[in-house]
N, C-alpha and C positions, 0 to 999 in steps of 0.2 A: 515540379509539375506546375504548369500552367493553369492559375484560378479558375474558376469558372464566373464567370460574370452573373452578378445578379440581376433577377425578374424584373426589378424594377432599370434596367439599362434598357429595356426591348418594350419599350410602352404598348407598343400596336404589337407586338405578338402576344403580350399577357392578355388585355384588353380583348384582342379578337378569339384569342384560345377563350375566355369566359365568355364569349356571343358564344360561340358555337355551341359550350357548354348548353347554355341558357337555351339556346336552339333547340337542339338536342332534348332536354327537359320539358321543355314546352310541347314538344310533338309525343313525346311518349309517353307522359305524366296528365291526368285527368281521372275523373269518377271512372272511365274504364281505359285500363293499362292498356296500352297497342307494344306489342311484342318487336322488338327493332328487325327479327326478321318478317315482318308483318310488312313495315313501314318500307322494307328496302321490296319487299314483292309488290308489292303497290306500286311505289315509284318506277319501276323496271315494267311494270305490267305482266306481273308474271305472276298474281293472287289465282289461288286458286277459286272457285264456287263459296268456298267453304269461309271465307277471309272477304267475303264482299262486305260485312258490316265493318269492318276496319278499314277499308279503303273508304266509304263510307261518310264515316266519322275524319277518317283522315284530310280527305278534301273538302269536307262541306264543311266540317266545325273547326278539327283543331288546326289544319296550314292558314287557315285564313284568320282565325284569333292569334295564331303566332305572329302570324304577321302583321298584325293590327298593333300590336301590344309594343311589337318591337318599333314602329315608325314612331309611335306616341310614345317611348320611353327618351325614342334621340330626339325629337321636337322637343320634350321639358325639358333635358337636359342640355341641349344646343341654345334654348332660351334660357336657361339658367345662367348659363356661364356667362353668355351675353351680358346680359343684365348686371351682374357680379359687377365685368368689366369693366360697362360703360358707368355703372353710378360710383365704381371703386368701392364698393360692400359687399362684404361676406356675405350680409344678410338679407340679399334682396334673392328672391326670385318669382317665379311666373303666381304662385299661391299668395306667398308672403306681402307682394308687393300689391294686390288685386288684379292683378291683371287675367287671371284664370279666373277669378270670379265672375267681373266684367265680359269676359266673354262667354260663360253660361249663361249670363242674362239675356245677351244677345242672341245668341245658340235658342234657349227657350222661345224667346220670343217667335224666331224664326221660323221655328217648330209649329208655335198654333196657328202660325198662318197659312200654311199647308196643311194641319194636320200634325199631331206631336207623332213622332219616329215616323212620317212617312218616306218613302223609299225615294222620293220627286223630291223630298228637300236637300239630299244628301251633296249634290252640288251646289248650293242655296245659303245652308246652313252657316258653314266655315266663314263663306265671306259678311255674314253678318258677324259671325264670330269677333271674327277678323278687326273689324269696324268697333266692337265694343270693345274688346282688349286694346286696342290703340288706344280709344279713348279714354280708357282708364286709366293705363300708364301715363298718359302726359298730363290726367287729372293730378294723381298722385306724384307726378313729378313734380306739379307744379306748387300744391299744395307742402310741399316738404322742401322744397329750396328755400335757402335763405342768402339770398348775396347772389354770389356762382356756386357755395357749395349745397351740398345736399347731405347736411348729419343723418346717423343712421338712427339715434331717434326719433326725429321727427318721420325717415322714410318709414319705419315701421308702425306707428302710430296715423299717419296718414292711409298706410297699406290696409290698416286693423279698420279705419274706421269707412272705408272707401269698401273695402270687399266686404263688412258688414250686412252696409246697406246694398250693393247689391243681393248679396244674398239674400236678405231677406226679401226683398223683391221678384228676386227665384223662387220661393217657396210660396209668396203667395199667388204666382204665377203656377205652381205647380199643384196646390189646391185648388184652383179652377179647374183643373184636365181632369174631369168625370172620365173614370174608366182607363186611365193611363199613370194613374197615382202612382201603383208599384214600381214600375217599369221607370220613371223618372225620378222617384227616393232612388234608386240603384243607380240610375244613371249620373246624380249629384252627390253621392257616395265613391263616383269612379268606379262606375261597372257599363261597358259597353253591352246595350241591350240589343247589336245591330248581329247578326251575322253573314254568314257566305263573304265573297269576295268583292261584292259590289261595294261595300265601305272602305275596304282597303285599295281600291282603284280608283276611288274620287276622295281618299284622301292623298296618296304618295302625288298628284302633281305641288301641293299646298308644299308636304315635306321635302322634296326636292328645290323648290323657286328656296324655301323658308332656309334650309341648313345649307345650299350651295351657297346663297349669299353671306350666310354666317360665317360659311369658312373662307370667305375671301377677303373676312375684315379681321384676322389675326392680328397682322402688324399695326392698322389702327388701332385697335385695342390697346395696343403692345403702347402707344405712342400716348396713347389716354391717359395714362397709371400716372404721366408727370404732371398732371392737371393741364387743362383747355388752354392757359395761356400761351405756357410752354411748349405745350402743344401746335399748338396757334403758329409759335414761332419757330415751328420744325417742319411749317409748313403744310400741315394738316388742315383740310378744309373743313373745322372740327363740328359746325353744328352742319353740315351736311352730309357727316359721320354718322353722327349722333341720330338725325334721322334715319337715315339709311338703318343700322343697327336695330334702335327701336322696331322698324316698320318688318323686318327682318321676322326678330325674338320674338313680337306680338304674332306675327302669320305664324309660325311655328306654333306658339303656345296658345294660341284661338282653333287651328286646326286639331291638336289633340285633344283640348276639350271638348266640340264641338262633334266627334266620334268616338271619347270616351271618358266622358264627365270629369268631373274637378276631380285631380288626383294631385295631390299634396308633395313637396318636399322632394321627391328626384331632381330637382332643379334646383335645391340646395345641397344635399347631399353627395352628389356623383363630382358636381365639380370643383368642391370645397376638398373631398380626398382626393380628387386628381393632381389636384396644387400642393396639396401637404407629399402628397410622391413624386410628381416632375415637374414640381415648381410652376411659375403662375405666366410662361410663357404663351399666350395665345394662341401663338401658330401651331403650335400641340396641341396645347390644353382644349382645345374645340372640338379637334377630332378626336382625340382622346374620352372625351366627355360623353359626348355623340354616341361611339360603341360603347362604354360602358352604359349608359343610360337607356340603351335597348338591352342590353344584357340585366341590368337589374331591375328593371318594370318586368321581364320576364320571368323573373326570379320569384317578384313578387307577387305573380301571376297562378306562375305556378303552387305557392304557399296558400294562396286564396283556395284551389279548388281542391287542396286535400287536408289543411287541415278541419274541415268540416264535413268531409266528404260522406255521402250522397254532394249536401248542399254546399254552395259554392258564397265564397265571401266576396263583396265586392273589394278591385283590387287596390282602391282607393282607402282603405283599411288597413290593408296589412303595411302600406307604404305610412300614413298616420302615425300607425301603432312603432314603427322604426323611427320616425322624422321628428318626432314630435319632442326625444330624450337626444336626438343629435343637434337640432336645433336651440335646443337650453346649453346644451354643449359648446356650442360652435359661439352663442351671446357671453356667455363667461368667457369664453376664450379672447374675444375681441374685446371685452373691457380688459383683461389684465395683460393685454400687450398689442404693440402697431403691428394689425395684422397684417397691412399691406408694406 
């Protein structure tokens, strides 16, 4: 009898069977259950009178929080791995390194210029986003190299003390906003304060420009791992790479913050197991990453609004509360062996 091949031979079918999963959960799981034959008469238009509060609910709240949750899982995760690649560490991503920070500062800032959460910044917002996360990572790039290389001591120590201080900058930017306190602790906790579909339609052009170009720098990537020189001499035009990538990972990872607060550690997490299962090839490992990464922000999406249920936790929390023992994990691991 002919084996059967293991789950891990068919990456994008595992991967994509746990999106739909995660799909699936997201649409039917909340403070009120919707019935899946609820969700398929809705969809069909065939709800009777009686099933209008679940159509309701179904297109005003939860497709459009699905769908929120899922763009901003692949944006961290697409910049994660990025990131990973181009510094060659395990331990860098869009949190770790400040660069999610960096762009809440700028996100906030955005915000009181308009008005904190108005509906006219929502196009506005990102590209200041945008502009502070850039900035921040080539802060802390720059502050953490030494020579050509960039130890992962100093990158995380530079990370710690760069996204510090913006944070705190945040917060006393966010104790000035008389009357919008709550809404903004929840939003710098990782909880999107926006709904309906208008945030999800002025953010997907960000995610689409941000992970189209990611996934078309697999093989540079791929070509990085031997260091710049090397590189260099494989004929890679590598600090034009390098920007490119950067400018990439940071629009990625400035649009999901900037429509769903600092959210921790999916951009360590997703791509760090993707590599320990189909190895650290790029031209995979990105799209791989990508659906996984909306598949587990929705996961942890969904853990947010039942394990407190009435109340809903922000989802930047439950991802912490997982990130925070993978991440001591992941630094033991890369001192007692060449993780790359």
């Amino acid at each position: 009898m002919k084996a059967l091949p293991p789950l891990t031979a068919h990456p994008y079918r595992l991967t994509t069977a746990l999106l739909v999963i995660a799909l699936v959960l997201s649409v039917l799981v909340g403070s009120v259950f919707i019935p899946p034959i609820e969700v398929w008469r809705a969809l069909v238009g065939a709800a009777p009178a009686a099933s209008e509060a679940f159509s309701t609910i179904l297109f005003s709240l939860r497709l459009p929080r699905t769908a929120l949750m899922a763009l901003v899982g692949a944006c961290l995760a697409g910049s994660g791995t990025a990131y990973q690649g181009l510094f060659r560490n395990p331990l860098a991503d869009p949190y770790l390194i400040g660069v999610a920070s960096g762009a809440g500062l700028a996100a906030v800032l955005a915000m009181g210029v308009r008005g904190l959460f108005s509906a006219t910044s929502l196009f506005f917002v990102p590209l200041a986003a945008f502009t502070g996360g850039l900035l921040t990572v080539l802060a802390v790039y720059l502050l953490a190299r030494v020579g050509k290389t960039v130890p992962t001591t100093n990158l995380i120590l530079a990370g710690v003390a760069v996204s510090s201080f913006t944070t705190a900058l945040t917060s006393f930017l966010m104790l000035q906003a008389t009357g919008e306190l709550r809404r903004a602790l929840v939003w710098m906790l990782g909880g999107s304060t926006l709904s309906g579909w208008q945030p999800v339609l002025a953010l997907l052009p960000y995610a689409v420009v941000g992970l189209g170009a990611l996934l078309t720098s697999g093989y540079s990537l791929n070509v990085l791992q031997f260091g710049d020189e090397q590189a260099a001499q494989m004929g890679l035009p590598v600090t034009r790479v390098r920007v490119f990538v950067i400018a990439a990972a940071s629009l990625c990872a400035a649009a999901a913050v900037a429509f769903a607060g600092v959210i921790g550690f999916v951009g360590l997490i997703v791509p760090h197991l993707a590599r320990l299962v189909w190895g650290g090839d790029y031209r995979r490992l990105l799209p791989i990453s990508i659906l996984s990464g909306a598949a587990l922000l929705l996961l942890a999406d969904v853990l947010a609004r039942v394990l407190l249920a009435p109340q809903e936790l922000p989802v930047g929390v439950i991802t912490a509360l997982a990130g925070a023992p993978f991440f001591l994990w992941v630094l033991r691991r890369s001192r007692q062996q060449n993780y790359w």
